[in-house]
N, C-alpha and C positions, 0 to 999 in steps of 0.2 A: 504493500500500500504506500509505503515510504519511500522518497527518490532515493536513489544510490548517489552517493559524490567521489569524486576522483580525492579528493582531502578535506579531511573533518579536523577544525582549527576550534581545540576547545580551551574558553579564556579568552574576552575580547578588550584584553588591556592593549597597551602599546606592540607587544609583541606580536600578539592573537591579531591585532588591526594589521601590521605592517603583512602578516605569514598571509592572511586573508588576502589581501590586494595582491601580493606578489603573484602565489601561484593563480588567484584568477586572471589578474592582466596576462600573465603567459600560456593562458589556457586550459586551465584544471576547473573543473566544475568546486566548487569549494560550498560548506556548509562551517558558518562558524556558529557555535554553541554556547551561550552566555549566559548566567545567573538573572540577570536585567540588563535588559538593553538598553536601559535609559540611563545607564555608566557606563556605556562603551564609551572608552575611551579616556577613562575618566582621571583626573590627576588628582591620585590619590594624596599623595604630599604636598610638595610648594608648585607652583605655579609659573610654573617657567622648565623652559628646554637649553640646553647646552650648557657654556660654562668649561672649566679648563680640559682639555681632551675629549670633554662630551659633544663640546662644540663642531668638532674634526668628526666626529661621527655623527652629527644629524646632519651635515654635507656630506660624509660619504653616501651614507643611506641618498639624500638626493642625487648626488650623480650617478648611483648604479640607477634612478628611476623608482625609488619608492616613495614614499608620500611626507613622511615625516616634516621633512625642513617645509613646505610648501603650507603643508595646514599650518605651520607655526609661524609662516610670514602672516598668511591670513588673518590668526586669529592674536597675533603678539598685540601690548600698548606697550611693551619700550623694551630696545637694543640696545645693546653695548659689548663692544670689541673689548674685550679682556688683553690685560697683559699686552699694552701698548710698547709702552716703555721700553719691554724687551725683542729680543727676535725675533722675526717671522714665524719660527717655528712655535715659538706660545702663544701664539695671536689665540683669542677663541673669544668665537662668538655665543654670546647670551641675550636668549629674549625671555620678558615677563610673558606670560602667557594669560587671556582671558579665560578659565577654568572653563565656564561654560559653551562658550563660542567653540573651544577646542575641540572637546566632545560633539559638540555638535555638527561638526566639520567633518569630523573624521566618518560620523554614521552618517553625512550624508553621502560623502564618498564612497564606502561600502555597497551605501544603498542605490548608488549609481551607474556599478558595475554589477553587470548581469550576469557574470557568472560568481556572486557570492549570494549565498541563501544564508540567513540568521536564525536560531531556532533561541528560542528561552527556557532555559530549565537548565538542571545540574546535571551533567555526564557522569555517572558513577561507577561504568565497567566496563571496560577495553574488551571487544571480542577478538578471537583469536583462532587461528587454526593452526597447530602447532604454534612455530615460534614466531608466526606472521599475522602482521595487525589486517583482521575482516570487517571491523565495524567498532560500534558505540552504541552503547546500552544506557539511557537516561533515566531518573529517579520515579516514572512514570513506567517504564520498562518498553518505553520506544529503542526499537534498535536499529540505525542508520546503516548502511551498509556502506565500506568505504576503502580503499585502495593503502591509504597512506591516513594516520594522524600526526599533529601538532600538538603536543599540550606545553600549553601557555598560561599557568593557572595561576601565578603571580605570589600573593601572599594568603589565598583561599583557602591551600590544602592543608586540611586539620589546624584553619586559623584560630588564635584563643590571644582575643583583647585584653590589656590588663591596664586599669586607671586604680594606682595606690593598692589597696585589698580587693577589690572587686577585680573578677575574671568572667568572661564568658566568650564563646563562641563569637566566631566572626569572623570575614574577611577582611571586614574593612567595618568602620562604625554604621552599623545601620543594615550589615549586609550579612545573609548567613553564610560560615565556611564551608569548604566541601569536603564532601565526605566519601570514602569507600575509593579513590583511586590508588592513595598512597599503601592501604593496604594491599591491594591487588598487585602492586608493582613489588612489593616486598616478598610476597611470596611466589613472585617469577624469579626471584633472587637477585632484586636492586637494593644497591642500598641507601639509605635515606639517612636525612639528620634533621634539626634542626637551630631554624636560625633567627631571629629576632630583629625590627625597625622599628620606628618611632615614629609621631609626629606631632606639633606643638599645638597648642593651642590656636582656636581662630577667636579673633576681638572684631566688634563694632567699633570703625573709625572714626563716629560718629561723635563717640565717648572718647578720644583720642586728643590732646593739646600737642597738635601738630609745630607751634611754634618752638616748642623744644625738641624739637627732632631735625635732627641733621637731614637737609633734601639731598638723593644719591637723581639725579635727574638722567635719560638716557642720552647718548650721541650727540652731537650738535646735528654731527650728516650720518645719519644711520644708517647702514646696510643692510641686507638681510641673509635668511640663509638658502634660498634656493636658488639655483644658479639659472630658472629657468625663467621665461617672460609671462608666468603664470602670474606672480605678484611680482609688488612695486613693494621699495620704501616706505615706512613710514612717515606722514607730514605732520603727526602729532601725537603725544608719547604722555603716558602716567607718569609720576615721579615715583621711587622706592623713597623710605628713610631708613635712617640708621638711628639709635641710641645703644645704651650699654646698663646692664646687671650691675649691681653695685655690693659690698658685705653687704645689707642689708637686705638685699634683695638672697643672698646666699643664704644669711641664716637663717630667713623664711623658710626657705625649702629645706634647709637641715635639719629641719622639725618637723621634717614626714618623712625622713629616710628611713626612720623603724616600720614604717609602713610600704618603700617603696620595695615592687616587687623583684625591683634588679640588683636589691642589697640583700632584702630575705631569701634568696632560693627560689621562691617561685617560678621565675624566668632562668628557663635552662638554654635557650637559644643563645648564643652567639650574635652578637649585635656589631655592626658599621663602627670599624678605625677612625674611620675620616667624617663623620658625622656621627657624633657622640648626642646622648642627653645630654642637656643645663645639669643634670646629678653629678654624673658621670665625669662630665668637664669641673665642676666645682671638685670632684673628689681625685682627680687624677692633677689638677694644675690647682691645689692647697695657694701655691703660691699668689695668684692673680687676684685682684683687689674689683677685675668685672669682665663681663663678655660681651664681645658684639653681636645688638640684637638688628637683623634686619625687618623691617617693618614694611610686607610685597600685599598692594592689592590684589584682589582675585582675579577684576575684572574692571573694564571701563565703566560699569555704571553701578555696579554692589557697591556697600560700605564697607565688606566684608575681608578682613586684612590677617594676611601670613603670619606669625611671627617666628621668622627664621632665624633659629639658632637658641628656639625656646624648647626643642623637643622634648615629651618627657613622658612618664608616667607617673608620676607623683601623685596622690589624692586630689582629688578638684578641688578639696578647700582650699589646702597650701599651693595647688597652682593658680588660685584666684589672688588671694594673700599678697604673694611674691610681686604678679605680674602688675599687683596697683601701687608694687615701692619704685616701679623702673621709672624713668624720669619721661614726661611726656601722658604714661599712665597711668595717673592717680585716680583718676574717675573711669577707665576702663570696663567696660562690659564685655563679659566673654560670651561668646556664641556656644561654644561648645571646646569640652578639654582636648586638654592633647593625650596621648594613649602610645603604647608597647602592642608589638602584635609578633608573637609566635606564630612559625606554619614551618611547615615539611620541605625540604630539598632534596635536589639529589645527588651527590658528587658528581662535577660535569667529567670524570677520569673514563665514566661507564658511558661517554660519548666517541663518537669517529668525528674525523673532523668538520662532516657536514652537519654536526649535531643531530645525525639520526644514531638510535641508543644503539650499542653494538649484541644485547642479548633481544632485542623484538624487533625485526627487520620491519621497514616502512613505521617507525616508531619513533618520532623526532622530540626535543626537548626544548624552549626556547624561554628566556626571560628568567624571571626568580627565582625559576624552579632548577636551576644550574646554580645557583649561588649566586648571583650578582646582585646589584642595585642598581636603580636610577632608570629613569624612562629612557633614555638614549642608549644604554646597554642593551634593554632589554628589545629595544622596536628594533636595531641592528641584529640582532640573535634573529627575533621572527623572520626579517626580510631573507635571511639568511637560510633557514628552516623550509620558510615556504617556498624558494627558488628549487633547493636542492631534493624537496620531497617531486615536486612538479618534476623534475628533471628524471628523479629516481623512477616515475611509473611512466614516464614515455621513454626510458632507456636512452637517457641522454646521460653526458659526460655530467660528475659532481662539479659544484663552484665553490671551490676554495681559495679563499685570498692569503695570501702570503703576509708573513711579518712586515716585510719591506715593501706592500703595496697598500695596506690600510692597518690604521687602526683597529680597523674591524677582526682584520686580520689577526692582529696580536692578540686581541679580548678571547676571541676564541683560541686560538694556541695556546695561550697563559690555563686557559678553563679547562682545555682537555690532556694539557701535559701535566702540568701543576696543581688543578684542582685548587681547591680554597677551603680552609677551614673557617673564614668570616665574610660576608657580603661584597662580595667584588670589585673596586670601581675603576673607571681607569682613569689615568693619570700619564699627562707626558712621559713624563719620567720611567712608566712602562716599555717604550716604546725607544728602541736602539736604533729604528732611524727617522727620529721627527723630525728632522730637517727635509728630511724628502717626504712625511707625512703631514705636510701643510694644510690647514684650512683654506689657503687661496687658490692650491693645484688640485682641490680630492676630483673637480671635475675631469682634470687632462687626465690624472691618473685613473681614473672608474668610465667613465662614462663610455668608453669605446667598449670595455667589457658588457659595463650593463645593454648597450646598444647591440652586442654579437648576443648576448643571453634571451633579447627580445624585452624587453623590459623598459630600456632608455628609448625614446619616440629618433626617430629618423631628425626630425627639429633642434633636437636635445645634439643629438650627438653633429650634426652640420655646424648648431653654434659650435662649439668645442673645437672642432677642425678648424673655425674662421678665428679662434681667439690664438689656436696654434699658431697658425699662419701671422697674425698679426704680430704674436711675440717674438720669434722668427727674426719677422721683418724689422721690430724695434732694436733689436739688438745688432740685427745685422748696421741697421743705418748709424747706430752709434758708433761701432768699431771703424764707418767710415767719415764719421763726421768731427771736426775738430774745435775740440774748445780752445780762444786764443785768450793769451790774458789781457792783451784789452776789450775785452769785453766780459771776462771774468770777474776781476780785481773787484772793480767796484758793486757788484752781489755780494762776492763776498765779505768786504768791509763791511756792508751794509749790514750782515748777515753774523760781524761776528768771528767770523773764520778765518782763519789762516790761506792768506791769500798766495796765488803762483807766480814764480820764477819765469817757469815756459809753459809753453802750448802742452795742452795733452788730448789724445782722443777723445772721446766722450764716455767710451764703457771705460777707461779707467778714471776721468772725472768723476765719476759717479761713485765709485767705490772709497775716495775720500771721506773721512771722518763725518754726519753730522749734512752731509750732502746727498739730495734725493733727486729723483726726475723733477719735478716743479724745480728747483732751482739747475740743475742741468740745464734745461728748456730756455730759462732764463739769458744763462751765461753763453747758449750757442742758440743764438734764436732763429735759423734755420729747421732747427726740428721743430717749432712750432708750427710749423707749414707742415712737413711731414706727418707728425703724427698728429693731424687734424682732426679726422675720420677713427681714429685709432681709440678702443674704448679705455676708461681708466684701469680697469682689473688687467687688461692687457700689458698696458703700460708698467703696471706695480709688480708686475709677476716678472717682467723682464728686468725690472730694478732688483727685485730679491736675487733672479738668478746671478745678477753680476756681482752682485755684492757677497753670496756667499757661496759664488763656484767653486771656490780651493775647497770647501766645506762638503758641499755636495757632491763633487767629485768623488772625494774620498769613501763618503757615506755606499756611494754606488759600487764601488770598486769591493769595499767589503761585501753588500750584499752582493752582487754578483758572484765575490768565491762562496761561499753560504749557499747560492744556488745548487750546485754541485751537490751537496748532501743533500737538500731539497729536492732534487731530482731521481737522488738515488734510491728508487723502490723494495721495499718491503713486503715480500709476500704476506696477504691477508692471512690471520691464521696463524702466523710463522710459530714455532716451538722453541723459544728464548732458551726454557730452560736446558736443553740439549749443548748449550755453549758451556762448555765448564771452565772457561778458559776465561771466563766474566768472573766479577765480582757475584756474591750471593745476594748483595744488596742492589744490583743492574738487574740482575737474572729474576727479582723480585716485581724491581719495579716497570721494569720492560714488558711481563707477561700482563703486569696490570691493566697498563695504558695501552700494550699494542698498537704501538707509531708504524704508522704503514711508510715513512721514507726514514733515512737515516739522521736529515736533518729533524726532524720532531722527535726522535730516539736521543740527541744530543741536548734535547731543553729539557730534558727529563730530570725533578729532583733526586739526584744520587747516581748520575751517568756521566761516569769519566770521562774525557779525551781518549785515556788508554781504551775503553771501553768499545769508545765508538770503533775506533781503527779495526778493533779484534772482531767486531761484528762485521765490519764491512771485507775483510780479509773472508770470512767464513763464508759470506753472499757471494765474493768475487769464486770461492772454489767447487761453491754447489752450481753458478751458473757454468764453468768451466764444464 
């Protein structure tokens, strides 16, 4: 009675959205399955997308062709380019996001594409014939018939909210958790854990004395983050603010720790390094006298305001208490507390690198449910998931991105060699070559893939080719055009800077101290004519490369020998332990992970150099 779908994408968070669009844009009949549809989408935490490293992946996702960056131009009230100050390669972009707008974007996108069908109810049991996924069985006992699934369940499976002493059920406040899949996957022989998030309280800004809040305002000239002519810039922008925790405000909350659940044992999950409670932070930095609170509207027209950097679970009295000692809040009304939520993972080790699980074929994993956090991690995993499930049942080649070609790439490498004992994020500093993993290039670099995968529109990938060409062309005219010092000099007096002796070309004018294209342009104003027609991103990407080609070069030169191991295949399957010639601690964790090339066998925690050689020695004498 019930249609069949080529992939059942169950969980309609960031991940569930992106894995949905992906394989239906490429042509899978897709069914996604969601608790309520009137959260698709929904942003469970703060109110905004990107931010340092995340930034570089809501662009990659838009140049492979998935939706992310484009609903977030849509639906953003303020931009801001992070980490100006420094290199190109920290550049990241952040936008506030309108909470509801977003959501609503995204289902209407969904709902625009006719090869995804949405069903509402809770999915509670994987069918199966043998070790191969046949369908979905819902908590009504509808069972979907289906080729391939997605589970993208976020923080749902066997979620338990905790505010101070009170616990209950939940996926999220308001929502019930799921039930029955974490066991069925336990007894296929996965194994599970759990892990713990937070989120702060929301306040009426109503009740707010704005005058004592620092205005964080966005861009002068904002950008955005889709590289496509789907949206424009923003021509007008919410402000955030900033204030700060004070003792006062600490020893408020120090008079409900006998109550909080992440000091009594209640909370066994594992909770975020890099975004701690206000508890947690008070109890781990004794020394600091306050914190920075950010204070993020939801939306362009709610009163309804973030308070970032307030997470907790503390009792609602004492997080009422606290939050009317912080300056600006004295008359504060809360909407509602902030809360702790427990739910189920699964170690991403039990993944291949397409994140389909390696014990239930056609059985993919994306978002929370890997360990990770943050919308941008997780909507990257889905796009990611649902390409390569799509891929998997018309027997096309997997897509796997390399360390050295995204971001995306690393997140998943890191997940499925290394696994994670605490909620994932990424961070530059992940990432061994962000100099060639820029924000301003993810297009040059993705978008001919996404474009060969079917995914990137023919328009998408033409621009891309025309900005090649242009950058090209800009560098090419600089290495032929020459800056003289009379016409120099006096910019740069004006300017400040250490003015020239002699003439110099132009790409090395440029790569001087403190000296960019607009003032290049300046000092030889024959490329003003030239690069007339020539757009600014063109322009700016041909200033980075010249400015950090000894940089780049090198970056490439490494990955390139790294390719080599990359290349070198791994029979599926392979029998590690047979190498006695390994350590017992390789031989351990090699059969765990089963790196199908040599270079993923080499990021493995507790796999030597010596290790590698001795395994590649023993591949070169069985192909012999």
């Amino acid at each position: 009675m019930y249609p069949s779908y080529d992939i059942i994408v169950i969980g309609g968070g960031h991940a569930g959205c992106e894995a949905a669009y992906s394989a239906a844009t490429l042509g899978s009949k897709v069914l996604l399955i969601t608790m309520n549809m009137q959260t698709i989408a929904q942003m469970s935490c703060n109110p905004a997308m990107g931010g340092v490293a995340k930034g570089q992946i809501v662009r990659e996702i838009d140049a492979l062709g998935g939706m992310s960056g484009i609903i977030t131009d849509k639906t953003m009230i303020q931009f801001r380019m992070l980490n100006r100050s420094k290199g190109p390669a920290m550049w990241s972009p952040r936008a506030q996001s309108d909470r509801m707008m977003f959501a609503q974007e995204w289902r209407d996108t969904l709902e625009a594409n006719m090869n995804v069908d949405i069903w509402q109810e809770m999915a509670t049991e994987l069918v199966m014939d043998g070790d191969k996924i046949t369908g979905v069985k819902t908590s009504l006992g509808v069972v979907f018939n289906t080729k391939a699934v997605v589970l993208t369940n976020g923080t749902f499976l066997n979620g338990l909210i905790h505010i101070g002493e009170k616990q209950f059920g939940g996926g999220r406040s308001g929502e019930h958790a799921a039930k029955g899949l974490t066991e069925q996957l336990v007894s296929l022989g996965f194994e599970s854990g759990r892990m713990k998030t937070g989120t702060p309280p929301r306040v009426d800004g109503r009740s707010l004395n704005w005058e004592k809040l620092q205005e964080q305002a966005g861009d002068e000239n904002p950008e955005k983050f889709s590289y496509s002519d789907q949206t424009t810039s923003l021509t007008k922008q919410r402000s955030c603010f900033i204030t700060y925790t004070s003792n006062e405000v600490h020893d408020i909350l120090k008079t409900g720790f006998d109550r909080s659940p992440m000091f009594n044992g209640r909370i066994q999950g594992l909770g975020p390094r890099y975004c701690p409670s206000i508890e947690d932070k008070i109890n781990r930095f004794a020394e600091r006298d306050r914190h920075q609170i950010f204070v993020e509207p939801e939306g362009w027209n709610t009163c309804e305001m973030y308070i970032n950097g307030f997470s907790t679970s503390l009792p609602e009295d004492v997080q009422y208490k606290a939050l009317r000692k912080i300056e600006g809040f004295e008359n504060a009304k809360m909407f509602r507390p902030g809360y702790a939520i427990e739910y189920d993972f699964f170690p991403p080790t039990q993944l291949k690198p397409t994140l389909e699980t390696k014990l239930i074929e056609n059985l993919y994993f994306a978002g929370q449910i890997n360990g990770t956090t943050g919308y941008e991690e997780a909507a990257s995993q889905g796009l990611m998931a649902g390409i390569n499930a799509h891929n998997k049942i018309v027997e096309a080649e997997p897509f796997v991105l390399k360390r050295s070609e995204a971001y995306i790439g690393v997140l998943i490498d890191d997940l499925i060699n290394k696994g994670t004992e605490e909620p994932y994020r990424m961070f530059t500093s992940r990432a061994e070559y962000r100099i060639l993993l820029r924000q301003d290039n993810a297009d040059l670099r993705l978008t001919p893939l996404g474009h060969q995968l079917g995914l990137a529109s023919d328009d998408r990938f033409e621009a891309v080719q025309k900005k090649k060409q242009e950058i090209e062309s800009t560098i090419e005219t600089l290495k032929e055009t020459s800056v003289k010092v009379a016409n120099a000099n006096p910019h740069l007096e004006a300017s400040g800077l250490q003015t020239m002796n002699h003439g110099l070309k132009a790409d090395k004018f440029i790569k001087r101290p403190n000296v960019g294209m607009a003032l290049t342009m300046d000092c030889a104003p024959a490329l003003k004519e030239a690069f007339e027609n020539f757009s600014e991103k063109a322009l700016e990407e041909a200033e980075i490369l010249l400015k950090y080609e000894t940089y780049i070069e090198k970056e490439e030169k490494i990955a390139e020998k790294l390719t080599t191991l990359e290349n070198y295949k791994i029979p599926e399957g392979f029998n590690f332990r047979e190498i006695t010639s390994l350590s017992a601690e390789s031989r351990e964790k090699l059969s765990k992970v089963g790196p199908l090339t040599l270079g993923q066998a080499s990021r493995i925690s507790g796999v030597t150099p010596a290790d590698v050689t001795i395994l590649m020695v023993y591949l070169d004498k069985q192909k012999a």
